[in-house]
N, C-alpha and C positions, 0 to 999 in steps of 0.2 A: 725355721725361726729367723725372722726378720732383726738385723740390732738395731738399738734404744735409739732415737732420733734423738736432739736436742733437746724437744717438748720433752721426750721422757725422762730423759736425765734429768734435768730439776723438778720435772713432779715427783719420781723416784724418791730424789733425795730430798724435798721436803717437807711429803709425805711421812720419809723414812726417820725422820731425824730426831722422834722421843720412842720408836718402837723399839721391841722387846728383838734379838737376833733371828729368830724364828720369823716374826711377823715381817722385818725387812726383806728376809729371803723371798715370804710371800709377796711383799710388793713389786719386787722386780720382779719375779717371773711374771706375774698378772701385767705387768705394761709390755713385756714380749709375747703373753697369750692373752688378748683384751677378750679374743671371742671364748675365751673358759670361763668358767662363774672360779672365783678365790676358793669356794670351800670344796671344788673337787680338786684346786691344785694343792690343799692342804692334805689330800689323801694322798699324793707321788709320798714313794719310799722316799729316807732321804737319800740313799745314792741316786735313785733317777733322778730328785730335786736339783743334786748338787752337780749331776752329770749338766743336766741343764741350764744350770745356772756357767759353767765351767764353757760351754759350748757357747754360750751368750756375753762372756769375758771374751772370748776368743776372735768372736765377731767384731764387739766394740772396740779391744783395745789390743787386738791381737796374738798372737800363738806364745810369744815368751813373756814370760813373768820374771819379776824382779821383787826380792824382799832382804830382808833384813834380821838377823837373828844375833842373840847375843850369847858369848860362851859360858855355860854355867861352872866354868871349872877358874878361865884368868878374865872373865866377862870382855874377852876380845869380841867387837863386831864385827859380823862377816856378813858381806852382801854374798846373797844367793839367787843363783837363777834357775828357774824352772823352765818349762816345755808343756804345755796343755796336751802336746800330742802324749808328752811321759803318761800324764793322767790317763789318759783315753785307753792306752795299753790296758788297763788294770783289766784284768780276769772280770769279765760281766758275772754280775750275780748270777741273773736270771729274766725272764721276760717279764718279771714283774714290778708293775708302774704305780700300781694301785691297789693293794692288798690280796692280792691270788695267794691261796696258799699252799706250802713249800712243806716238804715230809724232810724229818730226822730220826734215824731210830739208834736207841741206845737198847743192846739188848734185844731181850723180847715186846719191847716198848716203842710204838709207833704212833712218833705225837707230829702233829700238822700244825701249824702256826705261820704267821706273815709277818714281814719286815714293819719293823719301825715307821713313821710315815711323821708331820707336823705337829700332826692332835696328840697322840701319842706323845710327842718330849715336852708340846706344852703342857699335858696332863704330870707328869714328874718332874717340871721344872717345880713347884711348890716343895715339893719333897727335900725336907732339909738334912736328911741321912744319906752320901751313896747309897750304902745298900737297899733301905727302903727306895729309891728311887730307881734300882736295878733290878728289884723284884716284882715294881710293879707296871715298869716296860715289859718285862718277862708274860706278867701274867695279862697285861694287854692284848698284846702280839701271840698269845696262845689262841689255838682254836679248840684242840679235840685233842684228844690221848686213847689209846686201849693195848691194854698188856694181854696175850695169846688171843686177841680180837673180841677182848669184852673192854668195853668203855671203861675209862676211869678221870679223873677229875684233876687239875691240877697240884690240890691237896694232895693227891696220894704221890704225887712225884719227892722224889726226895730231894735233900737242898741239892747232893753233887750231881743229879739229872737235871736240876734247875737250872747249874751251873755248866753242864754242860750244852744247854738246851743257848744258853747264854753266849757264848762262846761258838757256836755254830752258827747263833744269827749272824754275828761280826762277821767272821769270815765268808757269809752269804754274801753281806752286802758291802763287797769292800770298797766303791766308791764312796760309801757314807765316812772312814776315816781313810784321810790318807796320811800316810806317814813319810818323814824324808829321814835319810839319813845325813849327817853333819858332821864334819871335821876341822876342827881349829887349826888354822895353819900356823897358829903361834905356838899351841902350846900341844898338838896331837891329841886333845881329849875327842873322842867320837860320841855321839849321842842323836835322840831322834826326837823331832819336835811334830806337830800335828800341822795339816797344811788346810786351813779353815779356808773355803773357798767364800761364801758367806761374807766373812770379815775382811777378805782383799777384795772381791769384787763390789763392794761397799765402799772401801777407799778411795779407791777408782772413780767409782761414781761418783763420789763425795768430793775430788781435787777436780773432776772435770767440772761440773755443776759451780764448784766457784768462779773455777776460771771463765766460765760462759758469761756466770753474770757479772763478773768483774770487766771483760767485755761489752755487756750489754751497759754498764755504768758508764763508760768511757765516752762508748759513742752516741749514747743516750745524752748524756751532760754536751756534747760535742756539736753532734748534728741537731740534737733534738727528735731523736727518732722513736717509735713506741719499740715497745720489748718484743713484742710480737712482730713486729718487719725486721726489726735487727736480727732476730733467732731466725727467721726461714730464708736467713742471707745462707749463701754456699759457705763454708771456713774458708775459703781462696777470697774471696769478696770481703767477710769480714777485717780478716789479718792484712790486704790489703789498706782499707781503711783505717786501721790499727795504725799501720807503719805511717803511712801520711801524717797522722798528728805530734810523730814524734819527731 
C-alpha cells in the first residue's frame, strides 16, 4: 500500500466531507486501492478495513499517535499517546478479509457464521433500537446452524446462544474495536474509551488537506501559480517558497 499523495488528500477530504463514517472509511481506502472496485472493499471485515486503514495512518502521518480525551469523573484533559505498532500486536482474528466462514460451537450446536464487513453496519445503522440493531448484525453475519448434525435455522437458537454467538464474533475480530485503558493523573479515576481509527485518520486528513490549500492560496495569490503545479511542488520547494514571502 502506497500513501495518499497530495492529489489524494484533498480529493479524500472533499469527497469525504457530507459522507456518512462508513462511507469516509470507504473513500480513503479506494484512493490507496484505485485498482479495487469500492463494493469489494465494502466486503473487508471491519478489523481488516481498519487494520488498513491503521497501516495507511502509519504511512502518511507516521507510527505515533497523539489524541485527546477528557476525564469523566473531574473532566481533567489528558493528552494521550499511542503507538500503531500497540495496535498491530492485537491477536489477528483470522485470515478472513472478506466473509470466509468461521465455526463456534455452543454445546452440541455448531453454527458457522462470518465477521461483520461495511454493508453489514450500514444495513443496522437505520436501526433505531441497540438491540434490534444487534440482532440483526447477528442474523446477517450468520450462515448455517445444526444441533447432533441436523440443520437448524437461526429461529431455533435461543436468545443466550444469540448472545453468545454475539460475543464470539467481537472477540474474533478484535482489531474491529480497539480499547485503551486511561488514567486521570488528577484525580486517579481509570476507565476505557474506544480508539475509532476511522475518526482520527479523517482528522488527519482533514488538518493536512487544509493546510495544502491554505498553501496553495498563499502562493497562488503570490506567484500566480495554478493549483495543480503548486501541489506536484516537493514540500521542501513549497515551504521554501512559503518562508520567502514572509
Amino acid at each position: 500500500m502506497s500513501p495518499l499523495s497530495v492529489h489524494d488528500i484533498i480529493h479524500v477530504w472533499e469527497t469525504g466531507q457530507n459522507q456518512h463514517p462508513l462511507d469516509k472509511a470507504l473513500t480513503i481506502i479506494s484512493a490507496a486501492h484505485p485498482e479495487i472496485p469500492r463494493g469489494e472493499l465494502a466486503k473487508l471485515t471491519i478489523g481488516h478495513r481498519d487494520k488498513c486503514l491503521l497501516e495507511l495512518c502509519e504511512r502518511n502521518f507516521g507510527s505515533k499517535l497523539k489524541g485527546f480525551a477528557e476525564c469523566p469523573h473531574c473532566s481533567e484533559h489528558l493528552e494521550v499517546d499511542m503507538s500503531t505498532t500497540e495496535f498491530r500486536n492485537l491477536k489477528d482474528s483470522s485470515s478472513d478479509k472478506n466473509g470466509d466462514t468461521l465455526e463456534y460451537n455452543i454445546g452440541d450446536i455448531k453454527i458457522n457464521y462470518r465477521l461483520p464487513n461495511s454493508i453489514d453496519l450500514a444495513a443496522v445503522a437505520e436501526c433505531k433500537e441497540v438491540k434490534s440493531a444487534y440482532n440483526l448484525l447477528v442474523e446477517r453475519c450468520f450462515v448455517k446452524a445444526a444441533s447432533n448434525e441436523k440443520e437448524i435455522t437461526i429461529n431455533q437458537l435461543s436468545d443466550d446462544d444469540i448472545d453468545k454467538l454475539a460475543v464470539y464474533m467481537t472477540e474474533s475480530d478484535q482489531q474491529a474495536e480497539i480499547l485503551l485503558n486511561l488514567q486521570c493523573m488528577a484525580c486517579n479515576h481509570t476507565w476505557q474509551i474506544t480508539f475509532d481509527i476511522v475518526t482520527f485518520l479523517w482528522k488527519e486528513i482533514s488538518d493536512q488537506a487544509r493546510r495544502l490549500l491554505q498553501e496553495v492560496h498563499t502562493l497562488a495569490f503570490s506567484y500566480k501559480w495554478r493549483e495543480k503545479d503548486i501541489l506536484t511542488m516537493s514540500p521542501v520547494r513549497r515551504k521554501y517558497y512559503l518562508e520567502m514571502l514572509t
